[in-house]
Backbone bond lengths (Angstrom), bond angles and torsions (degrees), N, CA, C in turn:
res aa  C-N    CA-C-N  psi(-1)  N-CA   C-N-CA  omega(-1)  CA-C   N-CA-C  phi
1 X - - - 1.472 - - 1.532 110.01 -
2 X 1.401 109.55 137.95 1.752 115.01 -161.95 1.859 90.07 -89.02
3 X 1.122 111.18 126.39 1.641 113.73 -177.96 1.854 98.97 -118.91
4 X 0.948 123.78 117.17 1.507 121.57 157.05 1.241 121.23 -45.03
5 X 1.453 109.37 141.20 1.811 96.93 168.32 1.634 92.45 -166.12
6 X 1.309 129.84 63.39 1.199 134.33 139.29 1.687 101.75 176.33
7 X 1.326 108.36 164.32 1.439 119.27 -167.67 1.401 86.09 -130.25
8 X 2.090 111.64 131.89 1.280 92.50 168.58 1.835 105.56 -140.62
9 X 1.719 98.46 131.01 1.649 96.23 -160.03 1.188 111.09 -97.49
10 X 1.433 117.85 158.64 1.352 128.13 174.65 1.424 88.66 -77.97
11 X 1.482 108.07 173.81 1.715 113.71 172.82 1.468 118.29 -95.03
12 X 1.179 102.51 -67.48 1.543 123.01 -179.93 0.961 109.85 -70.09
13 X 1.565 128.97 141.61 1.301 134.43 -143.29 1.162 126.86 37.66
14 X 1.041 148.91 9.60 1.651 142.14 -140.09 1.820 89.91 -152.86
15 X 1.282 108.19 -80.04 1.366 109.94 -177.18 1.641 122.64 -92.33
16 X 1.353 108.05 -29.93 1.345 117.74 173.52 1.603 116.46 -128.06
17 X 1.332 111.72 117.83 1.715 107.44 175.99 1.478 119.16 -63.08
18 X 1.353 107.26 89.79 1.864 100.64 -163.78 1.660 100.30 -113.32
19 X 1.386 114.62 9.88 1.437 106.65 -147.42 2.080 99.18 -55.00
20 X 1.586 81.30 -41.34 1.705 99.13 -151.14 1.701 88.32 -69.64
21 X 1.626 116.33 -40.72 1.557 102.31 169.95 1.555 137.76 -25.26
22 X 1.600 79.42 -36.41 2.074 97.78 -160.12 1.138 94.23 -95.23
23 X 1.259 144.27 -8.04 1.727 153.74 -151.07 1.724 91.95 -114.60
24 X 1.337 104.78 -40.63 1.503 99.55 -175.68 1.728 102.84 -76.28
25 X 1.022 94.98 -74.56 1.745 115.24 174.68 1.474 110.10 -8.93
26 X 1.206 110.40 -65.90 1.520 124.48 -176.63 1.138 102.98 -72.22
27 X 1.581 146.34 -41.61 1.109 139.22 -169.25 1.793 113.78 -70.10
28 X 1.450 101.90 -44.05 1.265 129.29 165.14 1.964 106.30 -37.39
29 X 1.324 108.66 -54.18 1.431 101.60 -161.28 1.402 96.39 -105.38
30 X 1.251 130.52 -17.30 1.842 130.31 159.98 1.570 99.40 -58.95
31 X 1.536 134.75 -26.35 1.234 131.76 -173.74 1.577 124.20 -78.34
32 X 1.836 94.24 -5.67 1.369 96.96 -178.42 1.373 110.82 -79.11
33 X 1.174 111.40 -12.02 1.916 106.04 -174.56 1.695 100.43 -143.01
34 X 1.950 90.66 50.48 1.770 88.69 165.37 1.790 126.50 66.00
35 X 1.477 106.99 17.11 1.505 93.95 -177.36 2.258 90.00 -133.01
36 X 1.323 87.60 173.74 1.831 93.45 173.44 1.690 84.28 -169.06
37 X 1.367 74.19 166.96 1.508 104.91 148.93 1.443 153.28 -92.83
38 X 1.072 163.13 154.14 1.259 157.18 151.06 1.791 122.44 -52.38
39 X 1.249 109.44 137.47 1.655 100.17 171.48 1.548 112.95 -67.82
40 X 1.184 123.86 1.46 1.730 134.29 -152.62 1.466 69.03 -105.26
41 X 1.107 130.21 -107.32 1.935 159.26 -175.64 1.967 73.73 -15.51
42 X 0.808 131.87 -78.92 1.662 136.71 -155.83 1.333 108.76 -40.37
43 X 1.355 125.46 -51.61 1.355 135.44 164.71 1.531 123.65 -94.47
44 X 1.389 117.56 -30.43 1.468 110.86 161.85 1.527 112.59 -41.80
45 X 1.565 100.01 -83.74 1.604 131.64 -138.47 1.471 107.67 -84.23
46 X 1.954 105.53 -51.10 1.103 105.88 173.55 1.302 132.60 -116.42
47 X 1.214 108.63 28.80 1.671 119.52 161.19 1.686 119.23 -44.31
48 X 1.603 112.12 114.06 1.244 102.70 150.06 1.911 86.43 87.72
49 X 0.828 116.88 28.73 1.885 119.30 -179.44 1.788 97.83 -133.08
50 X 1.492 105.52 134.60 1.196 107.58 168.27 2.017 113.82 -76.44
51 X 1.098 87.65 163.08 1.922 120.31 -158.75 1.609 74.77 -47.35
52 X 1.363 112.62 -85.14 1.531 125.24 -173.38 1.522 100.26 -12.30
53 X 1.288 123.11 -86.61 1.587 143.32 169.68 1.579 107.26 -3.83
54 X 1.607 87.49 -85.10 1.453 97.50 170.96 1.638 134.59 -28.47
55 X 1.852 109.17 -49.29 0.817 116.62 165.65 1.684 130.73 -35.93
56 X 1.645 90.73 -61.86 1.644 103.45 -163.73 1.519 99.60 -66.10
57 X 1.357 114.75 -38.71 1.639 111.36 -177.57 1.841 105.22 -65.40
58 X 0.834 126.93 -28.23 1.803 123.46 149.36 1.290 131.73 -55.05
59 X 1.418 109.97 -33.33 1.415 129.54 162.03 1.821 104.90 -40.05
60 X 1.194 79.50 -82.41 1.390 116.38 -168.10 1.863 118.87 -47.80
61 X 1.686 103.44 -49.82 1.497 100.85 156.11 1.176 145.33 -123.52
62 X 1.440 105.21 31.57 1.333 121.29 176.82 1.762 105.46 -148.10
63 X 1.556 116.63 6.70 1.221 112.25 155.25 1.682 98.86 85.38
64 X 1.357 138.90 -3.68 1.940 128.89 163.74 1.230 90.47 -25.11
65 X 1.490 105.09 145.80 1.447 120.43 167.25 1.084 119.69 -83.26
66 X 1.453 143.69 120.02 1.516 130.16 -136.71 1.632 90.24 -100.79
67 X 1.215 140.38 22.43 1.517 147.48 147.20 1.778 106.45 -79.04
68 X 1.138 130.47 -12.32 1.385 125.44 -172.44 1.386 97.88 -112.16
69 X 1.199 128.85 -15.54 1.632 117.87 166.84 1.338 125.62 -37.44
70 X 1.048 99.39 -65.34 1.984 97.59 -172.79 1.095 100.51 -64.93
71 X 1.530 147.99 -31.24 1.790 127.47 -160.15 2.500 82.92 -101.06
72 X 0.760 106.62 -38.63 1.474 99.67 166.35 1.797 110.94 -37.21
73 X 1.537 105.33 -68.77 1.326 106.50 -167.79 1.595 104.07 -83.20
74 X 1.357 128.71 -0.62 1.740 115.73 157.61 0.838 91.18 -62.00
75 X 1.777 134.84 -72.49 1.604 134.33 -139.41 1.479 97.34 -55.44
76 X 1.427 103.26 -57.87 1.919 100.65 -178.89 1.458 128.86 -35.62
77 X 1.137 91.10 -52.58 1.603 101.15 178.47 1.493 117.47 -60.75
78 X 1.610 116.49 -37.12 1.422 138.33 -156.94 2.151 89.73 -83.77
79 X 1.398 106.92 -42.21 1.515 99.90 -167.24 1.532 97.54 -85.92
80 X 1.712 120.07 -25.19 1.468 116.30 171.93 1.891 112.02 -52.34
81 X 0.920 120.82 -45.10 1.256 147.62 -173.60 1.426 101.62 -41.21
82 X 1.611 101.57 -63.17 1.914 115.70 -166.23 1.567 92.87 -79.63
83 X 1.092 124.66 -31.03 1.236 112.28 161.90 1.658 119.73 -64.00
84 X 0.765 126.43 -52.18 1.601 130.09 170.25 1.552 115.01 -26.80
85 X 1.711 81.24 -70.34 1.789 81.91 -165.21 1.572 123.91 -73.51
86 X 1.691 107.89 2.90 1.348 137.18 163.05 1.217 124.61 -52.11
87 X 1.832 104.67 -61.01 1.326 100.91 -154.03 1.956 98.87 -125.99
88 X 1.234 90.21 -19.20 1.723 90.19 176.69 1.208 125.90 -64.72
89 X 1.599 125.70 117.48 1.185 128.78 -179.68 1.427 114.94 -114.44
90 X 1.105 132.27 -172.80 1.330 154.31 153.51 1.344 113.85 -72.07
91 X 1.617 123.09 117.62 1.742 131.53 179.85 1.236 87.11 -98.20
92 X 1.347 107.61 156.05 1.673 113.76 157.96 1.368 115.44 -83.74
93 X 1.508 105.35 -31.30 1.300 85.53 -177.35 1.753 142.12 -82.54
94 X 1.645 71.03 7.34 1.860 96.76 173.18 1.469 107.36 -90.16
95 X 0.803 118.34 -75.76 1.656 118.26 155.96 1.375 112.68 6.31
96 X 1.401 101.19 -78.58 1.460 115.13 -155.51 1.738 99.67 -61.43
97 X 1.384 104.08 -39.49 1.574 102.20 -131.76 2.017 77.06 -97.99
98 X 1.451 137.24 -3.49 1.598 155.30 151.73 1.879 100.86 -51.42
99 X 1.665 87.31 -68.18 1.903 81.72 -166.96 1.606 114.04 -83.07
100 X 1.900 103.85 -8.97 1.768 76.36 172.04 1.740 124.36 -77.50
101 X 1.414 96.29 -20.09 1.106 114.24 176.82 1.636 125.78 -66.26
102 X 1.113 90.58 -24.20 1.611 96.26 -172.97 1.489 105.43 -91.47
103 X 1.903 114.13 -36.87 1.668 119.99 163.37 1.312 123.41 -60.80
104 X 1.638 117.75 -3.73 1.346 128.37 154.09 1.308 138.72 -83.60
105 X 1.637 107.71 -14.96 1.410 108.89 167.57 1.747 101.21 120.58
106 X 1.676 116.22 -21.17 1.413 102.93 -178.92 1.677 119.82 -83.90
107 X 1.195 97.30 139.18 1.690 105.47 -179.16 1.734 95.42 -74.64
108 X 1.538 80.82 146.22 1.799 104.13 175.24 1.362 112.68 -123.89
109 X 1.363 105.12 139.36 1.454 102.19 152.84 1.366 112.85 -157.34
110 X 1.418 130.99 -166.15 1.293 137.85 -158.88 1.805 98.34 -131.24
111 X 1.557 106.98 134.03 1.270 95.89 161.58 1.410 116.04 -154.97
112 X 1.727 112.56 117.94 1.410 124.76 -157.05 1.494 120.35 -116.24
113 X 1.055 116.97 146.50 1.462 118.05 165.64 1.563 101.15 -89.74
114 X 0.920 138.82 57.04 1.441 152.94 167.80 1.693 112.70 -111.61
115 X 0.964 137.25 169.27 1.334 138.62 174.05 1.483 107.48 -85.23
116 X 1.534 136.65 155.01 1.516 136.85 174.48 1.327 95.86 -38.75
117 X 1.328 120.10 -83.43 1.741 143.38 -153.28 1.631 91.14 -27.78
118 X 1.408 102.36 -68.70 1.995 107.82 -179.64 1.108 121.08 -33.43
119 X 1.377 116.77 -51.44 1.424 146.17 -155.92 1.735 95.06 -53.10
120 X 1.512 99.72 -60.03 1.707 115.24 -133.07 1.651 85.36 -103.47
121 X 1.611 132.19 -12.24 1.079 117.93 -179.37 1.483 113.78 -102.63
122 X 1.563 103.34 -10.71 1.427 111.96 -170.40 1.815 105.31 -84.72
123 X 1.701 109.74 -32.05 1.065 104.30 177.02 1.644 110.17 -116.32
124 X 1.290 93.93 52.55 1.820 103.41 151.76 1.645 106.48 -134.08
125 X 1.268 96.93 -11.95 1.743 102.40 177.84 1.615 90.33 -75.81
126 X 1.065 125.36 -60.56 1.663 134.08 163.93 1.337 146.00 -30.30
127 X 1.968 88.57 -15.41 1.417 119.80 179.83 1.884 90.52 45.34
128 X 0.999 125.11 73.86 1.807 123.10 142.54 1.370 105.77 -166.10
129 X 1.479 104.72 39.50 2.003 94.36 144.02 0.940 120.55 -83.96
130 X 1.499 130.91 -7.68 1.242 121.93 -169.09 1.517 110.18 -103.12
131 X 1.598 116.44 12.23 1.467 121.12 173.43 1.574 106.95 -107.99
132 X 1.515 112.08 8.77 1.325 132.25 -153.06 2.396 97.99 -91.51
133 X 0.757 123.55 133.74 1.393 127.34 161.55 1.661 119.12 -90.44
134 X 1.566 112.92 -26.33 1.079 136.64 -152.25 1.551 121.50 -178.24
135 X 1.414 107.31 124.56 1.355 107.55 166.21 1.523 115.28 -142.40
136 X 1.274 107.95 137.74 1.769 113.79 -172.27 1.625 112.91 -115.48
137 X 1.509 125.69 138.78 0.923 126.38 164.12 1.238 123.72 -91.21
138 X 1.417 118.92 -152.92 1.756 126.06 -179.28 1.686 92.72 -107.76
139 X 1.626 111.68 -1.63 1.395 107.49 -175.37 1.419 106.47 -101.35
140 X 1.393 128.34 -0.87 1.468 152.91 -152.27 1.641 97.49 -95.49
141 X 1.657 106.75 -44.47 1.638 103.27 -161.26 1.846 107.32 -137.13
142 X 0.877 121.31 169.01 1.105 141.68 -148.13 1.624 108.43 -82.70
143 X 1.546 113.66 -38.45 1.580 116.11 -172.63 1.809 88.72 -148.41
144 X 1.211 113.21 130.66 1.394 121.98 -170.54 1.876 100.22 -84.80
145 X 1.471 107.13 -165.88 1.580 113.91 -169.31 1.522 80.52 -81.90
146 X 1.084 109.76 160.72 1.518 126.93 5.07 1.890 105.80 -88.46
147 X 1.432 134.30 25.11 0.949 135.77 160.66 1.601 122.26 -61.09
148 X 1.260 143.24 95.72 1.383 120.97 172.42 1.298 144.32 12.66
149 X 1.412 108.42 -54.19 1.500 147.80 -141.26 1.766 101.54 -54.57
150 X 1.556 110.20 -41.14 1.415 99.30 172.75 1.584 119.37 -79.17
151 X 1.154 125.36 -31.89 1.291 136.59 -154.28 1.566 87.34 -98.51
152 X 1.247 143.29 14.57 0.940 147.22 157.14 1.593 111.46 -99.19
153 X 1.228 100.46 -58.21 1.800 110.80 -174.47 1.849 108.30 -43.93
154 X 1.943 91.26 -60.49 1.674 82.14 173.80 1.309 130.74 -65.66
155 X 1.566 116.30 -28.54 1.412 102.56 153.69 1.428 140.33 -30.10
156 X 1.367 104.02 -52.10 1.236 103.44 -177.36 1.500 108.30 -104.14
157 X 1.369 138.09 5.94 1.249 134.02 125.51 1.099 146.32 -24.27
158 X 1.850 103.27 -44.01 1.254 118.75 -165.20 2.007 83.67 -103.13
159 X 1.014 107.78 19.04 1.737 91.59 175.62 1.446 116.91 78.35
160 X 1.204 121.95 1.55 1.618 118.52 -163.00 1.606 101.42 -119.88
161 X 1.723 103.98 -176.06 1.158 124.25 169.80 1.579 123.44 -109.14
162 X 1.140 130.21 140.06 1.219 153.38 -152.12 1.727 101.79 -58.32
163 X 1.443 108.19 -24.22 1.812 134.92 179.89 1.303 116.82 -99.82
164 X 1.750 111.51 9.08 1.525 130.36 178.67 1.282 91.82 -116.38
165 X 1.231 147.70 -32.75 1.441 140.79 -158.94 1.281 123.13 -112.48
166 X 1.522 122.44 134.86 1.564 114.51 159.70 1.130 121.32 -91.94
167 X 1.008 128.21 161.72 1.734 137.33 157.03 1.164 126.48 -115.16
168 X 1.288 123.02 138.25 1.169 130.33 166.16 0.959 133.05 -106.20
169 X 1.102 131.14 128.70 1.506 141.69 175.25 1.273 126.88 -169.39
170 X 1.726 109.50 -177.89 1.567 106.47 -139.82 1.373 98.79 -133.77
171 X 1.859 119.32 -48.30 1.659 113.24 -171.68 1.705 87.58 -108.92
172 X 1.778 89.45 -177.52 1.292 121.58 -156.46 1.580 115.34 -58.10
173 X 1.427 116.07 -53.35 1.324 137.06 152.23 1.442 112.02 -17.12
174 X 1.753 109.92 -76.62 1.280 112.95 -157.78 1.570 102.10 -64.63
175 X 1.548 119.22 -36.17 1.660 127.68 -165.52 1.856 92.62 -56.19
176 X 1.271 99.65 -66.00 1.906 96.82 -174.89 1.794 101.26 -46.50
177 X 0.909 137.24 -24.69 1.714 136.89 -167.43 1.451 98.93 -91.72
178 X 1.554 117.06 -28.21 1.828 75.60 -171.48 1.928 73.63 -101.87
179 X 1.081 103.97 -41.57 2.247 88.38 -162.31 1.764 98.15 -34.00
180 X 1.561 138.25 -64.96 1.363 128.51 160.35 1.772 130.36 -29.86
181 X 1.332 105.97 -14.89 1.314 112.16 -178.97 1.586 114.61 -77.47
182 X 1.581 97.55 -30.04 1.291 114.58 -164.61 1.548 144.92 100.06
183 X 1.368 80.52 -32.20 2.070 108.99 157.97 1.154 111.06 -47.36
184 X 1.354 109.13 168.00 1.774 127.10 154.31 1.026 122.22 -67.90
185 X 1.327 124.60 151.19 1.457 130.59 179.63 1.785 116.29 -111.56
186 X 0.745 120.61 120.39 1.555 128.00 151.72 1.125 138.12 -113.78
187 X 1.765 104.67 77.47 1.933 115.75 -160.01 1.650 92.00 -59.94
188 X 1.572 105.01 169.86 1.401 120.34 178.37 1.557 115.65 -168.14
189 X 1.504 125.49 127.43 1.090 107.87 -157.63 1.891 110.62 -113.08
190 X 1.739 86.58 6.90 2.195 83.74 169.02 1.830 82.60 -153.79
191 X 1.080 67.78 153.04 1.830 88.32 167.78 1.640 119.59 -53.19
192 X 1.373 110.86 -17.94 1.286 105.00 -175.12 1.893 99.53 -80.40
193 X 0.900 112.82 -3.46 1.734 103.56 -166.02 1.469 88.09 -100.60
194 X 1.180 138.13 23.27 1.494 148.06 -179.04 1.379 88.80 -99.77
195 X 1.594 131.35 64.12 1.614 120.38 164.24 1.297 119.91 -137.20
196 X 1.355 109.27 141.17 1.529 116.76 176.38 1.777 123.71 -15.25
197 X 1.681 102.00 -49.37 1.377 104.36 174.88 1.367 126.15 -81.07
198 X 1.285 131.75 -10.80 1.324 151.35 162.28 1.807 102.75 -66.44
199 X 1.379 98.70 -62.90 1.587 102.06 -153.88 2.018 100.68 -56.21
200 X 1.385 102.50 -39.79 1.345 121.82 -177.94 1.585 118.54 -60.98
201 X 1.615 109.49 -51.99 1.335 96.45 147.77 1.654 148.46 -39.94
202 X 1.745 110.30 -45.31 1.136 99.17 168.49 1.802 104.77 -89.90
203 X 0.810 141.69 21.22 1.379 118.95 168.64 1.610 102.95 -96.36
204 X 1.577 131.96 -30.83 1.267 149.21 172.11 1.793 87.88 -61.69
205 X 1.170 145.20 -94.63 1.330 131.89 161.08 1.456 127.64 12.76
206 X 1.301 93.01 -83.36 1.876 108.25 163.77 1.652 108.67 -31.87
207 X 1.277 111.99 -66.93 1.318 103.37 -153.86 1.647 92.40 -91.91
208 X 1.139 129.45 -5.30 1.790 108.98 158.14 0.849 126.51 -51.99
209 X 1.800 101.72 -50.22 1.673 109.12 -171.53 1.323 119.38 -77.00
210 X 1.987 112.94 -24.98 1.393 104.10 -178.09 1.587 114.61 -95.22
211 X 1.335 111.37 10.91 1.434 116.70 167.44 1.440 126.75 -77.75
């Protein structure tokens, strides 16, 4: 009988509403030398892609000079940041639905195409690192989502099998990364469906059908 025993979340979108953060952020430091993005391109094209990523695909069709990348993606990161410690709060219903889970015995962790620094400040501004077992960045593994590669690593980080774990997530990227991972899926399309009674349903699901 297939039993769950860890939940593992994407960040953005899922646990923290950052989309429009990272939309600003980047636009903010693409603005230093005259270029942005679109909100269409923001959620179309580059949803759910690390800064780096993003970059080269600007490179590539709109010509960024691939010498302005790295001081581009400091500034990004640096104005993501003041945004962070701005506007990120603590949900309850993250909270709640973090420690019942964790007073039940399932391991948690976080796994982002975000950089560490984001990761670990976004979810202490959030108050739930400390319901956390594990958290992975895009600096953690070798090829970011939509590649497997993280949602694999913490798998087997956390000691388990790919038929022990759920995932969560929200855009297109992360969905191809965990279904390749091998895990369960629990798509979600706002942060509010990030709740104890949701998450519990499909894991009660899971183990009906794989029993």
């Amino acid at each position: 009988m297939t039993k769950i025993k860890a939940v593992i979340f994407d960040m953005d979108g899922v646990l923290i509403e950052a989309k429009d953060w990272h939309y600003e952020a980047l636009n903010k430091a693409l603005g230093l030398f005259g270029m942005e993005i679109s909100r269409y391109d923001h959620l179309v094209t580059y949803d759910g892609l690390p800064t780096k990523k993003k970059l080269e695909m600007l490179s590539t069709e709109r010509g960024l000079p691939v010498e302005l990348h790295d001081f581009i993606n400091e500034m990004k990161q640096q104005y993501t940041m003041e945004i962070v410690y701005a506007r990120c709060k603590p949900r309850f219903f993250h909270e709640y639905a973090l420690s019942r889970l964790k007073q039940e015995g399932y391991k948690l962790a976080v796994a982002s195409n975000s950089i560490r620094q984001t990761v670990q400040v976004m979810m202490q501004q959030a108050a739930l690192i400390d319901y956390l077992d594990l958290f992975l960045s895009n600096q953690d593994v070798k090829i970011g989502k939509p590649d497997p590669e993280i949602y694999t690593k913490a798998i087997e980080s956390l000691g388990l099998s790919p038929q022990e774990c759920l995932v969560v997530e929200d855009n297109e990227k992360g969905l191809q990364a965990a279904k390749a991972s091998g895990a369960w899926l629990m798509e979600v399309d706002e942060v509010e469906e990030v709740n104890y009674q949701n998450i519990m349903a499909h894991i009660t699901r899971i183990e009906g059908r794989a029993s």
